[in-house]
C-alpha positions in Angstrom: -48.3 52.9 -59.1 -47.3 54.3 -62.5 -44.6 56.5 -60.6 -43.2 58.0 -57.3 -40.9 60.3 -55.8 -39.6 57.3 -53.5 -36.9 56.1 -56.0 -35.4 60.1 -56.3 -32.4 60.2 -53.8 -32.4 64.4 -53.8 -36.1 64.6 -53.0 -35.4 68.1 -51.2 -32.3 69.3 -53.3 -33.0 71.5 -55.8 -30.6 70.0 -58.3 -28.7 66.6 -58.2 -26.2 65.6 -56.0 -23.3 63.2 -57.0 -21.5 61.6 -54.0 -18.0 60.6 -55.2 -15.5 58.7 -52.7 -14.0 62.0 -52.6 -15.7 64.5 -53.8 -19.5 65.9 -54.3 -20.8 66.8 -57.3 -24.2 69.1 -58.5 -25.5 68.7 -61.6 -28.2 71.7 -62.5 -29.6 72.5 -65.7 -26.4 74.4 -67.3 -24.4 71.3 -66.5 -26.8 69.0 -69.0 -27.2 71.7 -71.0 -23.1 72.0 -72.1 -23.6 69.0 -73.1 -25.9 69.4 -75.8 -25.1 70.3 -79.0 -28.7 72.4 -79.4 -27.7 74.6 -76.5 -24.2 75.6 -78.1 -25.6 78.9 -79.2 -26.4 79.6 -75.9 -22.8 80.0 -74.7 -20.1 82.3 -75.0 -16.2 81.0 -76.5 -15.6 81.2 -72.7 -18.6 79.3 -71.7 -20.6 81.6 -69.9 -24.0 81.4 -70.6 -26.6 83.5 -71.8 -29.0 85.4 -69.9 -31.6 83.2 -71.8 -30.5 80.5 -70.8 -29.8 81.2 -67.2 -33.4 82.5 -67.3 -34.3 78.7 -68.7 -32.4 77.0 -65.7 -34.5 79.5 -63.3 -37.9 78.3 -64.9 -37.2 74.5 -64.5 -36.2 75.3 -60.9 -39.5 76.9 -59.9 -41.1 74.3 -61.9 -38.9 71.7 -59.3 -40.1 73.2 -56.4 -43.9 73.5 -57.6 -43.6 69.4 -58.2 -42.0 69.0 -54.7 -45.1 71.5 -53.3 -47.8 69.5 -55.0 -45.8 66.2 -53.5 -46.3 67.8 -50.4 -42.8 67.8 -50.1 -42.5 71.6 -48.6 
Protein backbone atom coordinates (compact mmCIF):
# COMPACT_ATOMS: atom_id res chain seq x y z
CA UNK A 1 0.00 0.00 0.00
CA UNK A 2 1.65 3.12 -1.26
CA UNK A 3 -0.68 5.16 1.22
CA UNK A 4 -3.78 5.25 3.49
CA UNK A 5 -5.96 7.36 5.47
CA UNK A 6 -5.36 4.93 8.55
CA UNK A 7 -2.26 6.81 9.86
CA UNK A 8 -4.53 10.52 9.74
CA UNK A 9 -5.82 10.99 13.35
CA UNK A 10 -8.68 13.80 12.14
CA UNK A 11 -10.07 11.50 9.44
CA UNK A 12 -13.57 13.35 9.85
CA UNK A 13 -12.37 16.82 10.98
CA UNK A 14 -12.21 19.24 8.51
CA UNK A 15 -8.89 20.76 9.67
CA UNK A 16 -6.35 19.47 12.23
CA UNK A 17 -6.78 19.13 15.72
CA UNK A 18 -3.93 19.57 18.26
CA UNK A 19 -4.67 18.05 21.70
CA UNK A 20 -2.46 19.82 24.28
CA UNK A 21 -2.48 18.80 28.08
CA UNK A 22 -4.54 21.74 28.47
CA UNK A 23 -5.67 23.13 25.65
CA UNK A 24 -6.99 22.18 21.87
CA UNK A 25 -5.71 23.53 19.11
CA UNK A 26 -7.07 23.78 15.02
CA UNK A 27 -4.79 24.35 12.54
CA UNK A 28 -6.64 25.31 9.01
CA UNK A 29 -5.20 26.72 6.00
CA UNK A 30 -4.77 30.54 7.30
CA UNK A 31 -2.92 29.15 10.19
CA UNK A 32 0.05 27.53 7.67
CA UNK A 33 -0.49 30.10 5.58
CA UNK A 34 0.85 33.15 8.24
CA UNK A 35 3.56 31.33 8.30
CA UNK A 36 4.79 31.71 4.95
CA UNK A 37 6.50 34.32 3.75
CA UNK A 38 4.76 33.92 -0.03
CA UNK A 39 1.39 34.55 1.59
CA UNK A 40 2.49 37.92 3.34
CA UNK A 41 0.80 39.89 0.64
CA UNK A 42 -2.26 38.28 1.45
CA UNK A 43 -2.67 39.90 4.79
CA UNK A 44 -3.58 43.09 6.16
CA UNK A 45 -0.86 45.14 9.02
CA UNK A 46 -3.64 43.67 11.29
CA UNK A 47 -3.53 40.32 9.97
CA UNK A 48 -6.78 39.83 8.57
CA UNK A 49 -6.78 38.16 5.41
CA UNK A 50 -7.77 38.73 2.10
CA UNK A 51 -10.86 37.77 0.57
CA UNK A 52 -8.51 35.76 -1.90
CA UNK A 53 -7.19 34.08 0.37
CA UNK A 54 -10.05 33.13 2.46
CA UNK A 55 -11.57 32.04 -0.83
CA UNK A 56 -8.19 29.73 -1.13
CA UNK A 57 -8.77 28.10 2.46
CA UNK A 58 -12.59 27.45 1.16
CA UNK A 59 -11.24 25.56 -2.04
CA UNK A 60 -8.79 23.19 -0.14
CA UNK A 61 -11.67 22.51 2.24
CA UNK A 62 -14.09 21.29 -0.44
CA UNK A 63 -11.24 19.67 -1.95
CA UNK A 64 -10.89 17.78 1.87
CA UNK A 65 -14.25 16.74 1.93
CA UNK A 66 -14.24 15.43 -1.90
CA UNK A 67 -10.98 13.20 -0.70
CA UNK A 68 -12.94 12.01 2.42
CA UNK A 69 -16.12 11.26 -0.14
CA UNK A 70 -14.13 9.26 -2.53
CA UNK A 71 -12.56 7.47 0.79
CA UNK A 72 -15.97 6.69 1.47
CA UNK A 73 -15.46 8.47 4.46
CA UNK A 74 -19.13 10.46 4.29
Amino acid sequence: MLWSFTINRCLNSVFIVIDLEFIQLSFQFIHFARTEVRFAKHFAPDGTPSPALLKAQEDRLKNWRRLQELAGLH
